[in-house]
C-alpha positions in Angstrom: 95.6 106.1 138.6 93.5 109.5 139.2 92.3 111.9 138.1 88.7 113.7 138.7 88.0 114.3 135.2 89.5 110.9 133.8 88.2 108.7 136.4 84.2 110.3 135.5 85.0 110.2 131.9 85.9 106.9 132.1 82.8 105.5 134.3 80.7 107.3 131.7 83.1 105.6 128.3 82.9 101.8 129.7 79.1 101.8 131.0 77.8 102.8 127.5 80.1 101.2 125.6 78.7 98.1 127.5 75.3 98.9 127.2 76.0 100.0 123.8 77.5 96.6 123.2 75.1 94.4 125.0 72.0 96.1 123.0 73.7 95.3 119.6 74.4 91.6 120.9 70.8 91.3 121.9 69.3 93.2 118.4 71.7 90.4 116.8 69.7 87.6 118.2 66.6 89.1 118.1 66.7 88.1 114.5 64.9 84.6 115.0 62.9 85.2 118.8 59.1 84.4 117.2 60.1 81.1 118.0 59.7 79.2 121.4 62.6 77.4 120.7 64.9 80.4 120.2 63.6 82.8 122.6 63.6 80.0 125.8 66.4 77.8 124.6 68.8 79.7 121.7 71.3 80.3 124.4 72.3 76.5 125.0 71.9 75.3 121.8 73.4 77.9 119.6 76.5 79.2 121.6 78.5 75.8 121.3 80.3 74.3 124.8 82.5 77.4 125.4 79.5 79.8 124.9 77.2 77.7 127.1 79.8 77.2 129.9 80.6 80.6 130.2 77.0 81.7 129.7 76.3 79.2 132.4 79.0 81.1 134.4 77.6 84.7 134.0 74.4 83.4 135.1 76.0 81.6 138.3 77.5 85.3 139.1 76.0 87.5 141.2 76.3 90.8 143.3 76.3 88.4 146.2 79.6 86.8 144.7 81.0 89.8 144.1 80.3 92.3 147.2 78.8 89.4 149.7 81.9 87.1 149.6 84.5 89.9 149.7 82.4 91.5 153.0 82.7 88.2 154.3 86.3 87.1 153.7 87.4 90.2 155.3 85.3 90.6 157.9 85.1 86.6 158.9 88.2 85.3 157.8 87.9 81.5 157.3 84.7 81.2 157.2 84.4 83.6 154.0 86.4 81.5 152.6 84.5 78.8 153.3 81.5 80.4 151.2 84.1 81.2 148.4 84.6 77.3 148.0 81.0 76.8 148.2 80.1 78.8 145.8 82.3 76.9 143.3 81.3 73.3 144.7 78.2 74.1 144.1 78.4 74.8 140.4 80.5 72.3 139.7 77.7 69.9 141.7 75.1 71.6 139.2 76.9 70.6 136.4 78.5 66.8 137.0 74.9 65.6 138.9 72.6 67.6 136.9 73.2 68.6 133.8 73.0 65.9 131.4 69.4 64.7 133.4 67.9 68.0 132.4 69.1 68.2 129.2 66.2 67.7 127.6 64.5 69.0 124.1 61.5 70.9 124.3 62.0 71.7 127.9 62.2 75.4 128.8 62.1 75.7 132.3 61.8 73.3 135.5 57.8 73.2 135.4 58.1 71.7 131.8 60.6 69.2 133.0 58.8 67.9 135.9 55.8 68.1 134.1 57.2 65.5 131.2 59.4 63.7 133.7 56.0 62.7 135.9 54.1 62.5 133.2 51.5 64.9 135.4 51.3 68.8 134.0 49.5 69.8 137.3 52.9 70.0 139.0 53.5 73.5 136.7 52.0 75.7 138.6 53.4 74.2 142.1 57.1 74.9 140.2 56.2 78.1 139.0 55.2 79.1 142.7 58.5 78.1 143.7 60.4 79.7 141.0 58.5 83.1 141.6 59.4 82.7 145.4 63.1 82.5 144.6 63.3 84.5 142.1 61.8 87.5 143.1 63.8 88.0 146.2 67.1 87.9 144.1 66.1 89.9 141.6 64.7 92.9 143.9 68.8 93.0 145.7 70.3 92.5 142.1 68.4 96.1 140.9 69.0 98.0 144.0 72.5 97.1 143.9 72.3 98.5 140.2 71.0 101.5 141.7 73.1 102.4 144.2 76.4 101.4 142.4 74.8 103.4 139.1 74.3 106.3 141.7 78.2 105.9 143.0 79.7 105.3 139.8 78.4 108.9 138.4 78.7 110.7 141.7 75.3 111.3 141.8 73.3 112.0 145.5 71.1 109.5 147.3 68.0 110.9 145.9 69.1 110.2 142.5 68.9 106.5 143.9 65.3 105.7 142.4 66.0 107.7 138.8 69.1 105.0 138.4 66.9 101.8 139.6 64.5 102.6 137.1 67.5 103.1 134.4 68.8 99.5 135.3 64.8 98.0 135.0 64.4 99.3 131.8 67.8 97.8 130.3 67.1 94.4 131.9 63.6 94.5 130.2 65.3 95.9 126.6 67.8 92.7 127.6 65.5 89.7 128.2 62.5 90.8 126.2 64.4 91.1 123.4 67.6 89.4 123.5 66.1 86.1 125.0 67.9 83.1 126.0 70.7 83.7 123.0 70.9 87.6 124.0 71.1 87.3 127.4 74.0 84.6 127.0 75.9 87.1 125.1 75.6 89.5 127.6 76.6 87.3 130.5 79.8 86.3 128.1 80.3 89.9 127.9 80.4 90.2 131.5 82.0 87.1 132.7 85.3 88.9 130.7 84.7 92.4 132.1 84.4 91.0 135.6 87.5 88.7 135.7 89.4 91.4 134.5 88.6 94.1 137.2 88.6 91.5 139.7 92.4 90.0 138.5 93.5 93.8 138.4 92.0 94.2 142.0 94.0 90.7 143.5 97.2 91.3 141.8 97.3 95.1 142.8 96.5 93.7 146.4 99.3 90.8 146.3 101.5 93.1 145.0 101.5 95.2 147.9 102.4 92.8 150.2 105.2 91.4 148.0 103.5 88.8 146.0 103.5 86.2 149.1 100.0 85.5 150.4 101.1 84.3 153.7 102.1 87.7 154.9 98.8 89.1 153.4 96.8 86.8 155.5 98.6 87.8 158.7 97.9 91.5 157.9 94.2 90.4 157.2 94.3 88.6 160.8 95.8 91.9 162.3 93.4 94.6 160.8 90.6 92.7 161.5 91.1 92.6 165.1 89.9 89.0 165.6 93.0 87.9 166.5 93.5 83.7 166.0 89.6 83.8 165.3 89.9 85.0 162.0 91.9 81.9 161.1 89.3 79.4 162.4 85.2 78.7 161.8 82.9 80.6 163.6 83.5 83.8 163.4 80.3 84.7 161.0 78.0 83.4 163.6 79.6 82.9 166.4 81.8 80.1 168.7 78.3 78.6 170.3 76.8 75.4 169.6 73.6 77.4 167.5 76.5 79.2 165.6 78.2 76.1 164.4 74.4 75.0 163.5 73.8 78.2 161.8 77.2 77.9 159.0 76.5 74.7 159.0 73.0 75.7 157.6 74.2 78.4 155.5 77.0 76.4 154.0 74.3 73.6 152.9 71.7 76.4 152.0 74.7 78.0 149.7 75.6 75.0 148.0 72.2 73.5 147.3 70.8 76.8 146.7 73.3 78.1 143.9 73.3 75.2 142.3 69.4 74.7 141.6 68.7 78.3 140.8 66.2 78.4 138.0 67.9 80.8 136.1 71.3 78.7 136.0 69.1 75.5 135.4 67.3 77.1 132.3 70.7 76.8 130.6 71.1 73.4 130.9 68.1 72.0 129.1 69.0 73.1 125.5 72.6 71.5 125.5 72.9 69.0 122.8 74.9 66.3 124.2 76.9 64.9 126.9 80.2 65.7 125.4 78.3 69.3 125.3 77.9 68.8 129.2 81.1 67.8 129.9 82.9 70.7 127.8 80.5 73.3 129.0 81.2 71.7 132.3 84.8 73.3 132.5 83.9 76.3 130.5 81.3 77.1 133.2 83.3 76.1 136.3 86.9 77.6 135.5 85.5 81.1 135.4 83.6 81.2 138.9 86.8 79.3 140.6 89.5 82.1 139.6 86.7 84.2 140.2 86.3 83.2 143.7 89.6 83.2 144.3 90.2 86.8 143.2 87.4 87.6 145.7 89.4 86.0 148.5 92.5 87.7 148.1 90.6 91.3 147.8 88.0 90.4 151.1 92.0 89.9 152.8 93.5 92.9 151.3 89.8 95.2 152.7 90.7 93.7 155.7 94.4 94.5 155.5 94.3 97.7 154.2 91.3 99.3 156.1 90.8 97.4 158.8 87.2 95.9 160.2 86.1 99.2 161.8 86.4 101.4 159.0 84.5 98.8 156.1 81.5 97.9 159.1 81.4 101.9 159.7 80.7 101.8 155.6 78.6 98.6 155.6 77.8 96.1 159.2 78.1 93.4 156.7 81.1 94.2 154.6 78.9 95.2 151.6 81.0 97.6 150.4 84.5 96.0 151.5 85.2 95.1 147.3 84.8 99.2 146.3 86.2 100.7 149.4 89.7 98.7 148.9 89.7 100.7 145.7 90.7 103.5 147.8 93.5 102.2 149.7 95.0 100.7 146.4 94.9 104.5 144.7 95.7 106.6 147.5 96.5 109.1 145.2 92.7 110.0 144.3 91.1 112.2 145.9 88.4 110.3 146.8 86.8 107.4 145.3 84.7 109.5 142.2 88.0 110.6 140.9 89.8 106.7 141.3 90.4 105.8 137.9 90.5 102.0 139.9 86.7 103.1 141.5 85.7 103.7 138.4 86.5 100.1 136.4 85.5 98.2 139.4 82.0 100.2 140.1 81.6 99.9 136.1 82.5 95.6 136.6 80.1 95.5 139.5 77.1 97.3 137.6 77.6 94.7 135.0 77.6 91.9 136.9 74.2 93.1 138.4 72.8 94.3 134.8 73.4 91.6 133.3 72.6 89.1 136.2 68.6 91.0 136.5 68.5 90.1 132.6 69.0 86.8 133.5 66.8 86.2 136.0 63.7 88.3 134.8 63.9 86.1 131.5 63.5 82.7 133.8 60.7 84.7 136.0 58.9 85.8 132.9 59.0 82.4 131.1 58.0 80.3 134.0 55.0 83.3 134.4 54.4 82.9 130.8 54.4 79.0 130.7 53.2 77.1 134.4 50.9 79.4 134.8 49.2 78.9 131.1 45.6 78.6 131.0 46.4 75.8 128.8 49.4 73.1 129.6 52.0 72.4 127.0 54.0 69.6 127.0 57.5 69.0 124.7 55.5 66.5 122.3 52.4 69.1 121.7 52.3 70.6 117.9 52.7 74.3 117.8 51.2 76.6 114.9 53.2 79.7 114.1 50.0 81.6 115.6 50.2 79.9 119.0 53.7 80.3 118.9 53.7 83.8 118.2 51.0 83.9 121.1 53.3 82.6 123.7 56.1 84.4 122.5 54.1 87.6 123.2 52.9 86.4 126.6 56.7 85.7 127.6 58.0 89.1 126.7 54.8 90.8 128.7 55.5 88.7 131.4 59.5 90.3 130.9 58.0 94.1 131.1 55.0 93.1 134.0 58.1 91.4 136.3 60.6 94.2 135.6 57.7 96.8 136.2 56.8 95.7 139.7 60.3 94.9 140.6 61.9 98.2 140.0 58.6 99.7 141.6 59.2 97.2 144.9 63.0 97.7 144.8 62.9 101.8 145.6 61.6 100.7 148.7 64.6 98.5 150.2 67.4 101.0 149.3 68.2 101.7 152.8 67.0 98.3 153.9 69.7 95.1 154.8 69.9 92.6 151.7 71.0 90.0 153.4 67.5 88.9 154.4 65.9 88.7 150.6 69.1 86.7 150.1 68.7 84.8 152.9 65.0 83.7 151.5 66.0 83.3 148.0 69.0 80.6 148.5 67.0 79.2 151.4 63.8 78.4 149.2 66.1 77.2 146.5 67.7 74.7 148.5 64.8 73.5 150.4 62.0 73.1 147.1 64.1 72.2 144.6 66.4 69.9 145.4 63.8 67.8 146.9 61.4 67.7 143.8 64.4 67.3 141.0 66.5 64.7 142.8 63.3 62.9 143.8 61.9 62.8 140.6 65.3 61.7 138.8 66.3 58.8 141.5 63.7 58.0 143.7 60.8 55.4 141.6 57.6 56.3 142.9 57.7 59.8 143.4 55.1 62.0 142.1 52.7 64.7 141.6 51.0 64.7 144.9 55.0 64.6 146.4 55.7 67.8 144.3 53.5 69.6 146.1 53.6 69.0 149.4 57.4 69.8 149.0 56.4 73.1 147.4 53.1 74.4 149.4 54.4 72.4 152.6 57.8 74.1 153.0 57.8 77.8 151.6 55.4 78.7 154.5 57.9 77.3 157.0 60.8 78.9 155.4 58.9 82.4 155.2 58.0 81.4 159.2 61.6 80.8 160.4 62.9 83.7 158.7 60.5 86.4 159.7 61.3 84.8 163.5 64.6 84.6 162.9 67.8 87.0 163.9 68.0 88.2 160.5 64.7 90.2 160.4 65.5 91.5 164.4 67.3 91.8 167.0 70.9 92.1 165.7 72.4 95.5 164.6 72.0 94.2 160.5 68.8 93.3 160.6 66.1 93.9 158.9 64.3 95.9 161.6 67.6 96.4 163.9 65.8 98.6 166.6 63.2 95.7 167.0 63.2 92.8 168.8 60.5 89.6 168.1 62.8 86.9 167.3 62.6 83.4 168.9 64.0 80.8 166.7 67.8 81.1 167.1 69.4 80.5 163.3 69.8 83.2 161.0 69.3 80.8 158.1 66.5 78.5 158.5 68.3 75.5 156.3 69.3 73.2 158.9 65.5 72.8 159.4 64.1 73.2 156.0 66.1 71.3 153.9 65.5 68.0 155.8 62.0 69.0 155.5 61.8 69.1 152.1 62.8 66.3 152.1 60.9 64.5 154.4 57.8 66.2 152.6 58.4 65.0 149.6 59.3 61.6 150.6 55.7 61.4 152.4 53.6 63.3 150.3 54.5 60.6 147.6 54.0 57.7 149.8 50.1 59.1 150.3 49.8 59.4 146.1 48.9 56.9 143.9 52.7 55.7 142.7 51.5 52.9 140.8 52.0 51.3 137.4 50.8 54.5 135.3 53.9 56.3 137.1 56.6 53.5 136.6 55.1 53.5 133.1 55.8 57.0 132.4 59.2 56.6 133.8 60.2 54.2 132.0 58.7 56.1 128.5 60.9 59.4 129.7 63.8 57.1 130.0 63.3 55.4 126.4 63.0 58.6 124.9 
């Protein structure tokens, strides 16, 4: 499985026949974009349950998935795990609880929703504030990861780091401005079956070395990790003390709440036709991520097998790199990783897992940019002309190049920086705004405009609080500032405090509101329709 020359030729063959690919799947449903309709919604409606699901599923994947939850299986034992099953609870939450109450015609992204479902369009702009706040975070980690993996998978050196970020921008903006809904679901297709491969090839190369059985690759796990017994139980992530059991408990509920209201993955669900659509897309979307996740367990306990916990924190203090280094240890007979034939699939899987996840999420940033912050408010019901439409249409894929722009531009800056902190402030502003205003708004009569708000504009300044006073942005070697030391608030994920605030917010900020008849009334006409 090496070879200098083979392994580069090959990184260079599969990255541009998938960019090769994914640009003719996005000129293909470029055909029909001057419509809002198509460009916001084609994906749902026009890739049938199995399209939808796995759409659904490439949207749901992440760099985090991918390198995150491998770094933390082997370095944390059980309690990677425990984000591994998380991370598929929390899709299949997304889709049994949610997804046939957003399903909705008309409805493009979760400031039109709430905006129909309360019958109040001044709630826009406090949704697209939140989108913005989680989005932008996730999508500055996704590119530098495109970067640096672009810059590994090609051999090039560290000051070629800001030429390749720039590379991955401009695809994702080619991608969503282009390609839309219906392009961008192709591509995450595309990539849901180039990911699954390299990381099936990856778990059975790594059960195969230990004989097939998994029990003796766990013990060699528990051995190279040096954490003895520990490795087996919870804790281990963040510690044995009473704030560390606070602080998984916190990043366990942050995980699953957070995943599973990300705008991006919710912007799929509100073209699907029907709830037999919901219920077949429901499998589609959730069978993928779970043999997926369990691929990334077994490699996180081969990294931790096969190169023990000193050598992948001596790469990355978080385990980062732990999915690409095992690459090595499973072709010893490279020299080096830039002429591992294995390296180079798995870089090439991991690139377009990011690519194709930055599509994704510019296209939600740029159409909640392009929509809840319109001069003008549009609801589902309002009559378009093919003018206006074209207008907005335009707007959107402006708001595509404007978002991609400045996030390539920010992104060159947190190359050598810890990710784990924009992660950290992504999933926790997920899980504590949204949430709150879409459950409330679904179950709870009563709730409101003024609610929406106070949820949004009340808790994203505590969450940005806790975390800049938190562990994660000092006073730990991964930090963000590691050689500083300001912290006072004891968690590393502020969820144990802001969820319940959300919440709460929510709760009170409709109690003060008018929740009167006119409310109940437009309830009920939602509910008729």
């Amino acid at each position: 499985m090496s070879g200098g020359f083979d392994a580069r030729s090959l990184a260079v063959v599969v990255f541009l026949g998938f960019v090769a690919v994914s640009l003719l799947l996005c000129g293909l449903a470029a055909a029909d974009q001057d419509d809002p309709e198509h460009f916001y919604a084609g994906g749902g409606s026009a890739l049938g349950p199995a399209g939808a699901g796995l759409a659904i599923a490439g949207d749901y994947i992440s760099a985090a998935t991918l390198l995150s939850t491998t770094g933390a299986v082997a370095l944390a034992g059980f309690d990677g795990v425990l984000f591994a099953v998380a991370t598929v609870a929390s899709l299949v939450l997304v889709m049994r609880m949610l997804a046939e109450p957003l399903r909705r015609k008309g409805v493009f992204t979760l400031g039109d929703f709430l905006a129909d479902r309360l019958g109040d369009p001044s709630v826009r702009r406090a949704l697209g504030i939140a989108t913005l706040v989680v989005l932008a975070p996730l999508l500055l980690v996704q590119l530098a990861t495109a970067g640096r993996v672009m810059a590994s998978m090609f051999g090039l050196p560290d000051g070629a780091l800001t030429g390749c970020t720039v590379a991955s921008g401009a695809l994702m903006v080619c991608y969503s401005a282009v390609g839309g809904m219906r392009g961008t679901g192709y591509i995450q297709i595309l990539k849901v079956a180039v990911v699954l491969a390299a990381v099936t090839l990856l778990a059975g190369l790594v059960l195969a070395r230990y004989g097939w059985n998994p029990f003796s690759l766990f013990d060699a796990a528990r051995r190279g990790s040096g954490a003895g017994g520990a490795y087996a139980r919870p804790g281990l992530q963040f510690g044995h003390t009473f704030a560390g059991a606070l602080d998984l408990l916190g990043f366990q509920l942050t995980l699953v709440l957070g995943a599973a209201c990300m705008p991006h993955v919710m912007m799929r669900l509100h073209p699907m036709r029907d709830r037999c659509t919901v219920r077949r897309a429901t499998v589609w979307a959730s069978a993928p991520v779970a043999v997926l996740c369990l691929g990334v367990v077994v490699v996180g306990l081969g990294a931790s097998a096969l190169l023990g916990r000193k050598v992948l924190q001596a790469a990355d203090p978080a385990g980062g790199t732990a999915l690409l280094l095992v690459t090595g240890a499973l072709d010893p007979g490279a020299d080096g990783p830039r002429e591992s034939l294995l390296f180079a699939c798995v870089a090439c899987a991991v690139f377009a897992t990011t690519l194709a996840a930055v599509a994704g999420i510019t296209l939600a940033a740029a159409s909640s940019l392009a929509r809840d912050f319109a001069a003008k408010a549009r609801t589902r019901t309002a009559v378009r002309s093919d003018r206006s439409s074209g207008r907005e249409i335009l707007r959107a894929r402006l708001a595509v190049v404007l978002i991609g722009a400045l996030a390539v531009w920010v992104s060159t800056f947190t190359h050598d920086r810890n990710p784990q902190v924009l992660l950290s402030l992504s999933f926790a502003a997920s899980a504590s705004v949204l949430p709150p205003v879409l459950l409330y708004a679904l179950f709870r009569p009563g709730f409101d405009a003024r609610g929406v708000r106070w949820t949004v504009y009340g808790t994203l300044p505590l969450i940005v609080v806790l975390m800049a006073l938190s562990p994660s942005v000092s006073g730990t070697p991964i930090a963000l500032f590691p050689d500083r030391d300001f912290h006072w608030f004891p968690l590393q994920t502020p969820g144990i405090v802001t969820i319940p605030a959300g919440f709460l917010l929510g709760h009170l900020g409709s109690r003060t509101g008018r929740a009167g008849r006119s409310h109940r009334a437009n309830r009920a006409r939602f509910i008729a329709q």
